[in-house]
DRENGU-585746 format. One line per 2 residues: number of its first residue (from 1); their letters; for each residue x negated, y negated, z negated of N, C-alpha, C. Coordinates in steps of 0.02 Angstrom, whole numbers, plus 50000, padded with zeros to 5 digits. Each point is the difference from the previous one (the first is absolute). Layout:
N
NUM> A> X,Y,Z,X,Y,Z,X,Y,Z ~ ...;
END
This chain:
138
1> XX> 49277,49399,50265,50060,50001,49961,49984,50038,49935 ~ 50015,49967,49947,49996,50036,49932,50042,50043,50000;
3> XX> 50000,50057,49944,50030,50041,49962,50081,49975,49976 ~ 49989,49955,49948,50071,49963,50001,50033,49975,50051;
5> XX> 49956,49958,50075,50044,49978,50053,50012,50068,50032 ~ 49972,50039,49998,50025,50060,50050,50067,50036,49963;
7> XX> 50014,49999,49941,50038,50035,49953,50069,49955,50011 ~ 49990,49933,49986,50066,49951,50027,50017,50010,50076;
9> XX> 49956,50001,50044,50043,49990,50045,50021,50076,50032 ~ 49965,50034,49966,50047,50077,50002,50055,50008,49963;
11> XX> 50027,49990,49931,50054,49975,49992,50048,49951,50013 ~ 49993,49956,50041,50025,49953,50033,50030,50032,50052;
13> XX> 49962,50053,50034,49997,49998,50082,50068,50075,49971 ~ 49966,50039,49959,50059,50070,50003,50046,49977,49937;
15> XX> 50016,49958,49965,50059,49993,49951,50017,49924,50000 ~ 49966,49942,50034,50023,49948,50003,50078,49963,49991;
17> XX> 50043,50047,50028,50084,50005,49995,50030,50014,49943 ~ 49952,50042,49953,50028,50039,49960,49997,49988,49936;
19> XX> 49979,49927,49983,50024,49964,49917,49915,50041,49970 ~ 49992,49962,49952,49979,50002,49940,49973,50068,49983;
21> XX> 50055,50048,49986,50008,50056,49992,49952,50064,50075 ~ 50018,49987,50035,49989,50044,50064,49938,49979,50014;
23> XX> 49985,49924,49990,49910,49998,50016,49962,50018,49941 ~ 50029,49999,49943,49962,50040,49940,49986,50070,50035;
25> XX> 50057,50033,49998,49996,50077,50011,49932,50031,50056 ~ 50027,49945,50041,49928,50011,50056,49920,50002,49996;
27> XX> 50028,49942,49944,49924,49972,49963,49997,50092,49958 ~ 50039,50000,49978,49980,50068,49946,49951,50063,50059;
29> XX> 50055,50000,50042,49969,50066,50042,49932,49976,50026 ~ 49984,49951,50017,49945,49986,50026,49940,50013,49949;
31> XX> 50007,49971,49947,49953,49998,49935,50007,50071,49993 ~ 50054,50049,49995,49997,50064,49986,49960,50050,50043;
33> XX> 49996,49985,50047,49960,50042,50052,49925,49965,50001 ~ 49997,49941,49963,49908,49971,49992,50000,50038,49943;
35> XX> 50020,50013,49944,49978,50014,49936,50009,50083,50006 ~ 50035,50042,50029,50000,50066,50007,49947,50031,50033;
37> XX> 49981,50052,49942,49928,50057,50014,50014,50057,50026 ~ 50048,50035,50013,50021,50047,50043,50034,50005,50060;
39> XX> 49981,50034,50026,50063,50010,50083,49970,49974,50046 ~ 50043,49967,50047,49962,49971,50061,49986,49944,49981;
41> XX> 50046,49948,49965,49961,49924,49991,49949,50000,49927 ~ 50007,50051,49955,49901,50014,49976,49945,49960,50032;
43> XX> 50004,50029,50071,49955,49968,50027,49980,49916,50007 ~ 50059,49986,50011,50006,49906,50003,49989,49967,49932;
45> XX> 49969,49960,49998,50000,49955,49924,50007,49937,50008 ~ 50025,49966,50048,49994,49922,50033,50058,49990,50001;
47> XX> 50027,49940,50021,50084,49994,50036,49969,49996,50055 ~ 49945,49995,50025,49972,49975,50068,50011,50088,50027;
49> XX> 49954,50063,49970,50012,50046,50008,50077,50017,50019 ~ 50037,49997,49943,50069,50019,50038,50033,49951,50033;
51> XX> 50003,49932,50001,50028,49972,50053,49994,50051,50068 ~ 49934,49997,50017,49973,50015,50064,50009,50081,50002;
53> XX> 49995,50032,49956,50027,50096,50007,50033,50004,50084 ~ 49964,50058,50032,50067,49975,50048,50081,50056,49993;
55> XX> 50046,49961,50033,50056,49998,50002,50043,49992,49912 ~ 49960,49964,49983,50038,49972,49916,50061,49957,50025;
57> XX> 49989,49947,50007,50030,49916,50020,50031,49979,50046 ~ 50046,50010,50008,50007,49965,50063,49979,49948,50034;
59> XX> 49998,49930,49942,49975,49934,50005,49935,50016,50032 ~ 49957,50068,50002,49928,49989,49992,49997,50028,50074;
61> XX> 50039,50058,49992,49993,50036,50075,50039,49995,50048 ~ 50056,49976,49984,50056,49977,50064,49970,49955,50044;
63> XX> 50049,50011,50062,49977,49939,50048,50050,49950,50014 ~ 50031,49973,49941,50058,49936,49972,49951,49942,50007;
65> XX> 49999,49950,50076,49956,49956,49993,50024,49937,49936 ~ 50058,49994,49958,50007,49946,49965,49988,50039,49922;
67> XX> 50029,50050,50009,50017,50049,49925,49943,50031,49980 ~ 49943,49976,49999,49907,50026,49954,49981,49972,49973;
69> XX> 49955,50035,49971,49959,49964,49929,49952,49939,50023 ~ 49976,50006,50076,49991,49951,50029,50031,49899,50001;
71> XX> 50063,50049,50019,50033,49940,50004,50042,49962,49932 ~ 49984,50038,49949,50026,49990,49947,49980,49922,49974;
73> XX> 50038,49973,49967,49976,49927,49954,50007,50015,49943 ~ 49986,50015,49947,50033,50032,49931,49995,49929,49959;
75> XX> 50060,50001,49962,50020,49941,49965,49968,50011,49909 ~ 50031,49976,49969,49956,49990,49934,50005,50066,49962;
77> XX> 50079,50034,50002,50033,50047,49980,49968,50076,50041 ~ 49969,50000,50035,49973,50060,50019,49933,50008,49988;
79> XX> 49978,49930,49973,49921,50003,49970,50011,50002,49917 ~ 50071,49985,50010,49998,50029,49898,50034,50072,49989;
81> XX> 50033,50025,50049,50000,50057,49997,49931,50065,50018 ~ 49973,49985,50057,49933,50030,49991,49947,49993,49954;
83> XX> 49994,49931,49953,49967,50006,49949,50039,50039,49951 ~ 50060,50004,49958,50024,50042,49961,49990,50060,50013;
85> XX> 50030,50035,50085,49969,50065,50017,49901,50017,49956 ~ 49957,49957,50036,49923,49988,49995,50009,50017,49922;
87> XX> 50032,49972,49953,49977,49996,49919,50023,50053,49983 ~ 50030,50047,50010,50039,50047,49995,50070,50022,49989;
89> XX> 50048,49930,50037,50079,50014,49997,50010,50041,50046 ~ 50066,50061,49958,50007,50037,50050,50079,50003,50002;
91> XX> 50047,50018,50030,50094,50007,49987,50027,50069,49983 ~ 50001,49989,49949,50029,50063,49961,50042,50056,50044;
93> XX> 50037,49949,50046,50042,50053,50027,49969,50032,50054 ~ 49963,49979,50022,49948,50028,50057,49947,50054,49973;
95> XX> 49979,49987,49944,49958,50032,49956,49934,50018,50042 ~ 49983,50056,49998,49943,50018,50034,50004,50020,50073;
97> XX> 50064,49935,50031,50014,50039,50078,49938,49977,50051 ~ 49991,50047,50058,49951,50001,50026,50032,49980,50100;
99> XX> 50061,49989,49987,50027,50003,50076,50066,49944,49981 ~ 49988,49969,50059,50083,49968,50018,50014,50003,50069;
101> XX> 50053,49987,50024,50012,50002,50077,50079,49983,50001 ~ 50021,49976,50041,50069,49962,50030,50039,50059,50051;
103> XX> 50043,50033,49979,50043,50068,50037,50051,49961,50025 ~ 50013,49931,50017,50032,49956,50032,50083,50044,50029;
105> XX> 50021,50018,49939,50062,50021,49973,50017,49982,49933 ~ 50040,50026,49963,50038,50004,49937,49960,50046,49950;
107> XX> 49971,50059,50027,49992,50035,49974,49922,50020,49999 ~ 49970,50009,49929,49938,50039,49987,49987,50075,50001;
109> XX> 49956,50036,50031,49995,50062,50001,49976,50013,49940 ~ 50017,50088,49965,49962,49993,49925,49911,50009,50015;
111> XX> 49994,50025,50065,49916,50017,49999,49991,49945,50054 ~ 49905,49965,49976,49991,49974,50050,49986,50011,50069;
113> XX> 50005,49987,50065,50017,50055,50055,49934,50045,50007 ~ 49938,49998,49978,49949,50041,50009,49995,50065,49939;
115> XX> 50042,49994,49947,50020,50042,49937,49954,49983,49967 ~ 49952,49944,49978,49958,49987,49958,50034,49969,49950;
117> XX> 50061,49980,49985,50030,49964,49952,50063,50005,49994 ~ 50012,49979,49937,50067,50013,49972,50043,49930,49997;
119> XX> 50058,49972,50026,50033,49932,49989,49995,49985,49917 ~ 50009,49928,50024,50004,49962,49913,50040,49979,49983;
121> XX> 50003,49924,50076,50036,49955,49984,50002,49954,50062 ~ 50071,49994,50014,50010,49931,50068,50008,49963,49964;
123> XX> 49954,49948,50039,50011,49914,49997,50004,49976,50069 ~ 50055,49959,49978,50007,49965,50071,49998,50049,50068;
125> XX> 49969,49995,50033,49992,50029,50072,49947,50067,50002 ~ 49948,49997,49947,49985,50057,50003,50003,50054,49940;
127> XX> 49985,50060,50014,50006,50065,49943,49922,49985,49965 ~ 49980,50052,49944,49959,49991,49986,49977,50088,49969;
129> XX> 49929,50009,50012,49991,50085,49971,49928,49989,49955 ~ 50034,50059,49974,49932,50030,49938,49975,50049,50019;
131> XX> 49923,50029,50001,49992,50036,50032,50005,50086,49953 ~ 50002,50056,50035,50030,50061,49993,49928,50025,49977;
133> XX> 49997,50070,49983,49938,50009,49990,49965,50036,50071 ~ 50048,49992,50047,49980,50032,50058,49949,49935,50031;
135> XX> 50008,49950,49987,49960,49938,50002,49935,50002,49996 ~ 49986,50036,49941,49939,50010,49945,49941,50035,50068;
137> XX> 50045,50031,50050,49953,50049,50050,49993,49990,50054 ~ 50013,49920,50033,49990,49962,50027,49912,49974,49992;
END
């Protein structure tokens, strides 16, 4: 699996529901944690790297036999969103966020639950964080 197919059907698999908008954002965090030199994802420089991080993904690490990157089909729109991610599109409103996750309520907490980040912005179903400089010491 390439770089771009692994990148679609990871946006497919965690924002597929969520328009246009919400699989951008995903696309952002993902590209943001390949292109970041400090902290814990420093280390990663792949999407293959952080796909696979463990406990990132659900799609990657859950045991949802229909809901993985496995089982994913990604349609045209998640291979033109992972190429825009790839060239360097990123969503302003997400900016340099490094986390998303689904609190499957109404409501976003302002820190992300490990205190590495600060909220941004909900879309759709999930919150989204930037990271703190407590991050930086990770």
């Amino acid at each position: 699996m390439t770089e771009l197919e692994l990148l679609a059907r990871l946006i497919m698999c965690e924002a597929g529901g969520e328009g246009d908008i919400g699989m951008s954002a995903v696309a952002t965090v993902v590209m943001n944690r390949v292109n970041i030199t400090e902290g814990e994802y420093g280390r990663y420089n792949t999407v293959r790297d952080v796909a696979y991080a463990p406990r990132q993904f659900e799609c990657v690490t859950g045991n949802h036999p229909t809901q993985n990157i496995w089982s994913m089909n990604p349609e045209w729109v998640h291979y033109a969103i992972a190429e825009w991610a790839f060239n360097g599109g990123r969503l302003g409103m997400v900016g340099n966020g490094l986390w998303f996750f689904n609190p499957y309520g109404p409501e976003c907490s302002y820190n992300f639950p490990s205190g590495v980040g600060v909220f941004m912005a909900r879309l759709g179903d999930h919150c989204f964080y930037a990271p703190t400089s407590s991050y930086y010491k990770t």
